[in-house]
DRENDOTI-904055 format. One record per residue: x negated, y, z of N, C-alpha, C, O in turn. Coordinates in steps of 0.02 Angstrom, whole numbers, plus 50000, padded with zeros to 5 digits. Example, Ala and Ser with C-alpha at 12.3 -4.5 7.8 and 13.67 -1.06 7.14 Angstrom:
REM residues 2
493404971650390493854977550390493404983550390492884983450423/493584988850354493164994750357493555000250394493305005750402/
END
This chain:
REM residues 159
539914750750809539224751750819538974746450868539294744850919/538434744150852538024737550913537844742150950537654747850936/537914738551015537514738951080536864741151066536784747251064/536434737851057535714738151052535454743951013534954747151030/535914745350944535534751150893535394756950964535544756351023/535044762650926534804768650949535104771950909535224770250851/535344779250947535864783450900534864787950873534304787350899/535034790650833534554793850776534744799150766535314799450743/534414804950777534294811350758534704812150696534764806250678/535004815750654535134815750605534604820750554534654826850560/534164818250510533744820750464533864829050441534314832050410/533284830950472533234838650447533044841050371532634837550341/533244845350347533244846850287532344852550284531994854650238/532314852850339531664860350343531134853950368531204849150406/530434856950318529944853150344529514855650424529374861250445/529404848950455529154848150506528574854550517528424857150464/528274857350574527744862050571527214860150530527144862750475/526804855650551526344852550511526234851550436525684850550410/526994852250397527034851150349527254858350302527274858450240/527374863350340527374867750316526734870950278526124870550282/527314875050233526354876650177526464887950224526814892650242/525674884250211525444893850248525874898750206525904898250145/526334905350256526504909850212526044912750200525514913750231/526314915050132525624920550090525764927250108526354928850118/525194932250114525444939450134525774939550079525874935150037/525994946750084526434950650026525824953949989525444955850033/525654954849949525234959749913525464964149906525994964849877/525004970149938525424977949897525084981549838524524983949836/525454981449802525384983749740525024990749728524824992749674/524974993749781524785001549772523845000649799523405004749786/523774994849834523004994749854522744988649816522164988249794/523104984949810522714978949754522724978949663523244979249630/521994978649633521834980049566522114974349530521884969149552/522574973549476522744969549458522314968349398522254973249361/522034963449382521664962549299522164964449252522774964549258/521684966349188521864970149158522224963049104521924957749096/522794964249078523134959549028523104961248959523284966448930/522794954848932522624956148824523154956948816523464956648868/523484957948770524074957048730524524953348717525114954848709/524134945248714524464938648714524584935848807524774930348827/524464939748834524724939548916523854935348946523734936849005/523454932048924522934930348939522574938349014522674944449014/522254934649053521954941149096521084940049076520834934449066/520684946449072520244947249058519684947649125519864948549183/519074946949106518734951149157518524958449143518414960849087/518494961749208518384969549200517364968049154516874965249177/517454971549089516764971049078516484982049049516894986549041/515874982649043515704988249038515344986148959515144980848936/515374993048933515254994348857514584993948858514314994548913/514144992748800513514989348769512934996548778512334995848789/513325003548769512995007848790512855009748857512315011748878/513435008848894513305011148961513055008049002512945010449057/512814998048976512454995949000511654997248991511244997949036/511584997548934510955000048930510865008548959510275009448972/511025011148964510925017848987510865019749062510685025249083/511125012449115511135009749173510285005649165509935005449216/510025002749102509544999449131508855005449111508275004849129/509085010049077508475013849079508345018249113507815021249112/508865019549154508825023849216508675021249273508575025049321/508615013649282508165008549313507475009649311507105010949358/507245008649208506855007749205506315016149238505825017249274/506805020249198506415024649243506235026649305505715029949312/506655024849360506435025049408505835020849433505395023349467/505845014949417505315009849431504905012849389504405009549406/504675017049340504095020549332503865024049371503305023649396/504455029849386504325035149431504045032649528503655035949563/504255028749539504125024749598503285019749607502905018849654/503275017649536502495015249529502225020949519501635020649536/502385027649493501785031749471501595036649550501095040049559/502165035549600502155038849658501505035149704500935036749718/501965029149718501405023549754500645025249731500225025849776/500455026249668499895024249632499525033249668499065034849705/499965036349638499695042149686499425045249751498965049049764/499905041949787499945039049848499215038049876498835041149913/499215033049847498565027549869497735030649835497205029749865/497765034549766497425038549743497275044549808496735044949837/497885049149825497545052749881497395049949947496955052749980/497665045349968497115042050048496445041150017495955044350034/496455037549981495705035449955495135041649953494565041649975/495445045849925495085052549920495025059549991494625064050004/495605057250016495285059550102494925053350133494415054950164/495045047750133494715044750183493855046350155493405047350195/493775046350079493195046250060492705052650069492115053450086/493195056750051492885063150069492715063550170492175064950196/493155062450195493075066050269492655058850310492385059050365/492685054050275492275046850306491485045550268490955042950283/491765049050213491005047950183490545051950209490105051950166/490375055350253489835059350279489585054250354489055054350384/490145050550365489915045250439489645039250409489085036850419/490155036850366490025029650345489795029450300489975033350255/489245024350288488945022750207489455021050153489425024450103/489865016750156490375014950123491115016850160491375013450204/491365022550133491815023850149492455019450149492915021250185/492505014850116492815007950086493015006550133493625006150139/492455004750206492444998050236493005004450288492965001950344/493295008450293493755010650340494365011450294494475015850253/494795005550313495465002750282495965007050311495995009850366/496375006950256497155013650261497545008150309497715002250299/497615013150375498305009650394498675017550436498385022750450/499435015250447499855019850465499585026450506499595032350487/499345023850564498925026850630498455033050596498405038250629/498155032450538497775038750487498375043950469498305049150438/498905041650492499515046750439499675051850477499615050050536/499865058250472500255061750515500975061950511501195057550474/501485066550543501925066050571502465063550487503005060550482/502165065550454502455068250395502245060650350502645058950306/501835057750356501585052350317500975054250269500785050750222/500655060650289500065062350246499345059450276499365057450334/498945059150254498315058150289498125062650342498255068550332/497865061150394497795065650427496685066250424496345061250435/496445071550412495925072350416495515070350486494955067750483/495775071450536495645072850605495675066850632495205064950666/496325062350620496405055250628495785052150596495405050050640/495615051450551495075048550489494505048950517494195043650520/494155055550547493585056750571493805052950638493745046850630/493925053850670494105048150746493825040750724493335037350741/494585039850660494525032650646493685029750621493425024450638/493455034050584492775033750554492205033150623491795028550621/492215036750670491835039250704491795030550753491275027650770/492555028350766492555025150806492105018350765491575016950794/492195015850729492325011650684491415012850676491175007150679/491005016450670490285019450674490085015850722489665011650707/490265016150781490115016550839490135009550875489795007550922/490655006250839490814998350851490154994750825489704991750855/490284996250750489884992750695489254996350663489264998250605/488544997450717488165004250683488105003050616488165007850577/487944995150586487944995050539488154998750480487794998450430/488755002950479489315002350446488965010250418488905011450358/488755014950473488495020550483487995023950434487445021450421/488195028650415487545032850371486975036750402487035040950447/486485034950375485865034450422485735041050419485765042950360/485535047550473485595055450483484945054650511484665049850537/484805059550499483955063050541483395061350493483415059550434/482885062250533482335060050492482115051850482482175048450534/481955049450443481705041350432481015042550446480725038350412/480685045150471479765047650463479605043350416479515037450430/479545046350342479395043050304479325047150258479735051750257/478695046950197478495052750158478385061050186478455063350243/478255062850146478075071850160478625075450215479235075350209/478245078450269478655081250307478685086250317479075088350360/478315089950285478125100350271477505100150299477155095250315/477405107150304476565106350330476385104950390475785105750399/476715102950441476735099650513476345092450501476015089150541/476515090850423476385082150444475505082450429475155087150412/475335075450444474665074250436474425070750372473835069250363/474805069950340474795066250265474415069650215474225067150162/474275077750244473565080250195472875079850215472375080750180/472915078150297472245078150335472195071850322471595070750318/472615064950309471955058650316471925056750245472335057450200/471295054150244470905052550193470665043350217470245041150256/471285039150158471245033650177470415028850131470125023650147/470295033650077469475031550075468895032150118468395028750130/469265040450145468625040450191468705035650248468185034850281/469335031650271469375026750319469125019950299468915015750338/469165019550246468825014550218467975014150224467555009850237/467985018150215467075020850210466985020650295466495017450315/467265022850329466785023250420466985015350412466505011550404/467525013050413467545003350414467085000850388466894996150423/466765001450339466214996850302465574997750323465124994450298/
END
């Protein structure tokens, strides 16, 4: 052997860390679904029958009826309390918009809330308000004076 060589490791048969490939878990057989195998050993995907898909989409479809015909109801009765218990404040019962704060504990309209909401909403915007009392305007029972004047005979002392 020369002087100079370097003695050398002698070559390992096991790969370096780096080069190792990741162990794989074990799979256990009792919790993992194995696909199902055709005949000719090919694996399939899990698929569902032509009836039971459709019988899955009409029980969709019905609910999304039943769910629009709720909403639609829904919104049919606010409309009809706010209108009823707002329409005696406000001219247009319209202009007092559904929001949560009208609901009670339960999610119903609350009457009591409505008249508040109405009242307040009056009071902001008189505009908004239905006009109460008298307008002095036309016949007012026999108090008024609309049978005593005589706008010819006013005509006549003017001329």
């Amino acid at each position: 052997m020369p002087k100079n060589s370097q003695i050398l490791p002698e070559p390992s048969t096991e790969p370096d860390e780096h080069e190792k490939e990741p162990e794989q878990p074990e799979a256990d057989e009792e919790h993992e679904e194995q696909p199902e195998t055709a005949e000719d050993g090919r694996t399939e995907p899990e698929t569902f029958t032509r009836e039971y898909v459709e019988q899955l989409r009409a029980e969709a479809a019905e609910g999304r009826i039943k769910s629009k015909r709720a909403t639609d109801l829904e919104t049919a009765l606010r409309e009809a309390v706010i209108s009823k218990v707002a329409g005696s404040i406000l001219q247009d019962p319209s202009s007092l918009e559904w929001s949560d704060n009208l609901a009670d504990e339960d999610g119903m309209p609350s009457p009591d809330l409505i008249r508040e909401a109405a009242e307040a909403l009056a009071a902001a915007k008189p505009h908004l308000s239905r006009v109460s009392g008298p307008v002095l305007q036309g016949h007012r029972g026999e108090d008024s004076d609309a049978g005593t004047v005589d706008l010819a005979g006013l005509l006549r002392a003017g001329a």
